[in-house]
N, CA and C atoms as an extended XYZ file, in Angstrom:
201
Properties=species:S:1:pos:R:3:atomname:S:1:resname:S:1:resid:I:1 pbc="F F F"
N        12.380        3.704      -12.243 N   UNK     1
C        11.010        3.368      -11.894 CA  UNK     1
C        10.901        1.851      -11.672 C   UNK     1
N        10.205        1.674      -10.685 N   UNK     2
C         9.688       -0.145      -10.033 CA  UNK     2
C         8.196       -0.119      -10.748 C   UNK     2
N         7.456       -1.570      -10.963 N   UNK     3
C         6.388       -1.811      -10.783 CA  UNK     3
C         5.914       -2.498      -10.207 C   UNK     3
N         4.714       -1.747       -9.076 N   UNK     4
C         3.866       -2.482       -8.336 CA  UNK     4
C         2.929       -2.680       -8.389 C   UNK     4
N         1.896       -3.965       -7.896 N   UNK     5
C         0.667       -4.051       -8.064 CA  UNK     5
C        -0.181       -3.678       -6.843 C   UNK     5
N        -1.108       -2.736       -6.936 N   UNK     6
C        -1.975       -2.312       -5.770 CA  UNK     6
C        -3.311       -2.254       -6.413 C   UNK     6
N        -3.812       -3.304       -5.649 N   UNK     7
C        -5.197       -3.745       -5.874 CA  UNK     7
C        -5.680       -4.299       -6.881 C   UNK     7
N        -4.679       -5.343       -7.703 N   UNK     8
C        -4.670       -6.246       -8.895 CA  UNK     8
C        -4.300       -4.845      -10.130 C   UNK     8
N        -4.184       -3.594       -9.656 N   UNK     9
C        -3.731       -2.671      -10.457 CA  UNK     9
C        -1.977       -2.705      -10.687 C   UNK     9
N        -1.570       -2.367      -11.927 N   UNK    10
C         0.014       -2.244      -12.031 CA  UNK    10
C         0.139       -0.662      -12.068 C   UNK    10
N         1.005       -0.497      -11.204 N   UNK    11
C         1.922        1.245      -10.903 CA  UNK    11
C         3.168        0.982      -10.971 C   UNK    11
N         3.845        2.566      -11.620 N   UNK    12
C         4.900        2.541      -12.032 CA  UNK    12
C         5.382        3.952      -10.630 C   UNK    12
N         6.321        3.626      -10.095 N   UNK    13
C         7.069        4.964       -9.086 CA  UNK    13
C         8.199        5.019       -8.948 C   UNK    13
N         8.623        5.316       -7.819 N   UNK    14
C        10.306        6.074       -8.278 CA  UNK    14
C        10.994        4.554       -7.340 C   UNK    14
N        11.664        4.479       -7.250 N   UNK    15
C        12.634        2.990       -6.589 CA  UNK    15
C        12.808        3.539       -5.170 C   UNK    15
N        13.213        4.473       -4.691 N   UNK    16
C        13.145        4.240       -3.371 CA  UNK    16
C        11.725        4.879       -2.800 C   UNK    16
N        10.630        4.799       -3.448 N   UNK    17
C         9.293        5.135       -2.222 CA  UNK    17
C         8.807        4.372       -1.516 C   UNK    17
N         7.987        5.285       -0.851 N   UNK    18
C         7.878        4.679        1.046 CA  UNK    18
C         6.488        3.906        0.480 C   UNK    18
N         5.811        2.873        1.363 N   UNK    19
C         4.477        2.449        1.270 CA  UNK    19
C         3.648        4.098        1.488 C   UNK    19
N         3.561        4.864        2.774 N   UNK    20
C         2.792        5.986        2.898 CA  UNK    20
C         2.708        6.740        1.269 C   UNK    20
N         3.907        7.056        0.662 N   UNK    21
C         3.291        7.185       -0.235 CA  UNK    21
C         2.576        7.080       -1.602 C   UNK    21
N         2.926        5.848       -1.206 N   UNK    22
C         1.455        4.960       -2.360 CA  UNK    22
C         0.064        5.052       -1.835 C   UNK    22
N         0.121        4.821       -0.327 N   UNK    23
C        -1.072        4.558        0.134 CA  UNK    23
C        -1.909        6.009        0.132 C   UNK    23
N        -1.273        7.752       -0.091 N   UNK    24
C        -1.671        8.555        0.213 CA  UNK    24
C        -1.946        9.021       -1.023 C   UNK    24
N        -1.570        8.064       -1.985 N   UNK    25
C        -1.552        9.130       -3.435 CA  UNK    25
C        -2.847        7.920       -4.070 C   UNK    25
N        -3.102        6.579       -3.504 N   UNK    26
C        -4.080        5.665       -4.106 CA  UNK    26
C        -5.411        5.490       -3.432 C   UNK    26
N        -5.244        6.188       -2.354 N   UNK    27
C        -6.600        6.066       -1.328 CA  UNK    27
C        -7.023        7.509       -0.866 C   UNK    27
N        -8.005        7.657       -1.193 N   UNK    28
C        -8.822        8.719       -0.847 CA  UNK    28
C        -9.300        8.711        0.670 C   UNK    28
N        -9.485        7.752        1.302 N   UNK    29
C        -9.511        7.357        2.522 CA  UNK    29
C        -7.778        6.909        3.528 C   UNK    29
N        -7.942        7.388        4.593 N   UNK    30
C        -6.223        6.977        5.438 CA  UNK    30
C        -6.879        6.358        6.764 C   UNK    30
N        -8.004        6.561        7.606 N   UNK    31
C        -8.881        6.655        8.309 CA  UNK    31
C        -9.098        5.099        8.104 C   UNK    31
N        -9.197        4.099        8.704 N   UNK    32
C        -9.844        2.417        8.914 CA  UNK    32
C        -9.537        1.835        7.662 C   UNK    32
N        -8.274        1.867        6.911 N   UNK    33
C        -7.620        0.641        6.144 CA  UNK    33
C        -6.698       -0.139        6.882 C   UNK    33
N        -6.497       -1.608        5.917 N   UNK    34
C        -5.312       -2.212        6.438 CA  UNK    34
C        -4.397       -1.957        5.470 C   UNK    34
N        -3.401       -2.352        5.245 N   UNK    35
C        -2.468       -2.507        3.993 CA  UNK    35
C        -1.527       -3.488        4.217 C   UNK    35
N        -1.239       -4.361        3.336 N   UNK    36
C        -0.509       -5.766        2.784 CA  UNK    36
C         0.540       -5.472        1.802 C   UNK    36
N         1.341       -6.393        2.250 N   UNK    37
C         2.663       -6.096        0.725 CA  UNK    37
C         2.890       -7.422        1.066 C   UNK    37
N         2.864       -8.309        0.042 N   UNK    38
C         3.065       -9.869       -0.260 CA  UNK    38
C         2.601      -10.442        1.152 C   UNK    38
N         1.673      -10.137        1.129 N   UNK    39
C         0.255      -10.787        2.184 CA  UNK    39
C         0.766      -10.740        3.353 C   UNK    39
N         1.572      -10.011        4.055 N   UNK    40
C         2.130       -9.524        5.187 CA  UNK    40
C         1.566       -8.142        5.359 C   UNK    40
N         0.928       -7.867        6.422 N   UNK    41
C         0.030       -6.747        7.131 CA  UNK    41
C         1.036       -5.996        7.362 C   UNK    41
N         0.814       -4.142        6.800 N   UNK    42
C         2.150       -3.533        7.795 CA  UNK    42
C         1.317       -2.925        8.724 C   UNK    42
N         2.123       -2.739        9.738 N   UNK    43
C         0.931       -1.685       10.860 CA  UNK    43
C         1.252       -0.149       10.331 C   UNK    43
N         0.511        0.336       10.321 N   UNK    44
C         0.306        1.604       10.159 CA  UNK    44
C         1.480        2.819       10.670 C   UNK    44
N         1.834        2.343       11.637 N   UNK    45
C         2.800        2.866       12.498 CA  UNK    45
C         4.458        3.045       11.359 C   UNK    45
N         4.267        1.751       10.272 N   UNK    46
C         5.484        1.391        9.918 CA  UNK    46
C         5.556        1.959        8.309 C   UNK    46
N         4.393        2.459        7.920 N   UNK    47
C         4.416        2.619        6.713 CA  UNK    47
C         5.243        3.987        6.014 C   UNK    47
N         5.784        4.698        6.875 N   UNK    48
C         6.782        5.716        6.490 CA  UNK    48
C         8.161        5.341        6.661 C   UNK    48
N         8.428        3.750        7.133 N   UNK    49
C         9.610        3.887        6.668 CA  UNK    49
C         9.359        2.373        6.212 C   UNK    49
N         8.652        1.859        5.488 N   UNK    50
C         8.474        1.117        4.338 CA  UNK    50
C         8.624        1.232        2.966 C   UNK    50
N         9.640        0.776        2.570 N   UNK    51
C        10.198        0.870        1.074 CA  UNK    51
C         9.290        0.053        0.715 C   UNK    51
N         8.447        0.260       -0.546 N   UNK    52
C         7.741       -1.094       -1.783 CA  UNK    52
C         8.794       -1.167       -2.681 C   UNK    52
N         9.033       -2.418       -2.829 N   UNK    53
C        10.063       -2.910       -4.093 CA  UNK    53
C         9.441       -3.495       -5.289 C   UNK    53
N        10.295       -3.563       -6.443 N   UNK    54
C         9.535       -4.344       -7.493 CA  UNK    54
C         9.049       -5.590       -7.504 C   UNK    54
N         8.143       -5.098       -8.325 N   UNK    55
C         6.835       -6.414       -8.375 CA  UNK    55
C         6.431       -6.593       -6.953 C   UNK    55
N         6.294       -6.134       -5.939 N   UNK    56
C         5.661       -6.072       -4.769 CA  UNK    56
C         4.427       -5.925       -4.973 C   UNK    56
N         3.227       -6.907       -4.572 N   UNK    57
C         1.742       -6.916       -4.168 CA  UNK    57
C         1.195       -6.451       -3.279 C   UNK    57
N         0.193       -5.173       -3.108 N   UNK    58
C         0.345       -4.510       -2.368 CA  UNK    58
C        -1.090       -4.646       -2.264 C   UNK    58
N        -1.619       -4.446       -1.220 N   UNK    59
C        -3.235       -4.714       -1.141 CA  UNK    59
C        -3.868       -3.540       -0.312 C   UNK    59
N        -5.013       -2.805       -0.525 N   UNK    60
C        -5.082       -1.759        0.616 CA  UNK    60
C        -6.954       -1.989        0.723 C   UNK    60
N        -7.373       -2.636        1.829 N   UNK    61
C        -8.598       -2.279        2.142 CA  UNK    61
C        -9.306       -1.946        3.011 C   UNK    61
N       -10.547       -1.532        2.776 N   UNK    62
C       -11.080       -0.639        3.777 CA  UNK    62
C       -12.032       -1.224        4.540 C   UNK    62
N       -11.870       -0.879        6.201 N   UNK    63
C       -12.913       -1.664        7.222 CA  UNK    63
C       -14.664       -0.974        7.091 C   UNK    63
N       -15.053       -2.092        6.839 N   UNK    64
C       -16.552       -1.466        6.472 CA  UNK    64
C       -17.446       -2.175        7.776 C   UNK    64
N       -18.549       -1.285        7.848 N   UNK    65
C       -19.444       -1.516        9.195 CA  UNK    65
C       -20.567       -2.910        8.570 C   UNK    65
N       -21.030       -3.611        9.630 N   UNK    66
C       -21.911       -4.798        8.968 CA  UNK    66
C       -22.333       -5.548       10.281 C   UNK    66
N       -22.886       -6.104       10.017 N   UNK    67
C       -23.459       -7.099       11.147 CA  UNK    67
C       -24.054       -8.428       10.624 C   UNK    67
């Protein structure tokens, strides 16, 4: 097991998981987030074959409507 931080939160997972599945098991929403791992944006496109490593900062937020 690695630990990562997602969203100033600490998680514990298996050493080789993908970002998708952090992001699918921590967000109830998949639909208009970004997601960050040590303040580098991944595109969306890339997050299934994105490994998170230890102590990796992982940030996931959601685009909200405003004016």
């Amino acid at each position: 097991m690695i630990s990562i931080n997602v969203n100033n939160t600490m998680h514990q997972v298996a050493q080789d998981t993908m970002l998708a599945t952090v992001v699918t098991k921590l967000s109830p929403i998949q639909n208009g987030i970004a997601v960050a791992i040590n303040n580098t944006v991944i595109p969306k496109i890339n997050w299934e074959k994105t490994k998170v490593s230890h102590n990796d900062n992982i940030l996931i937020i959601q685009a909200t409507q405003g004016g």
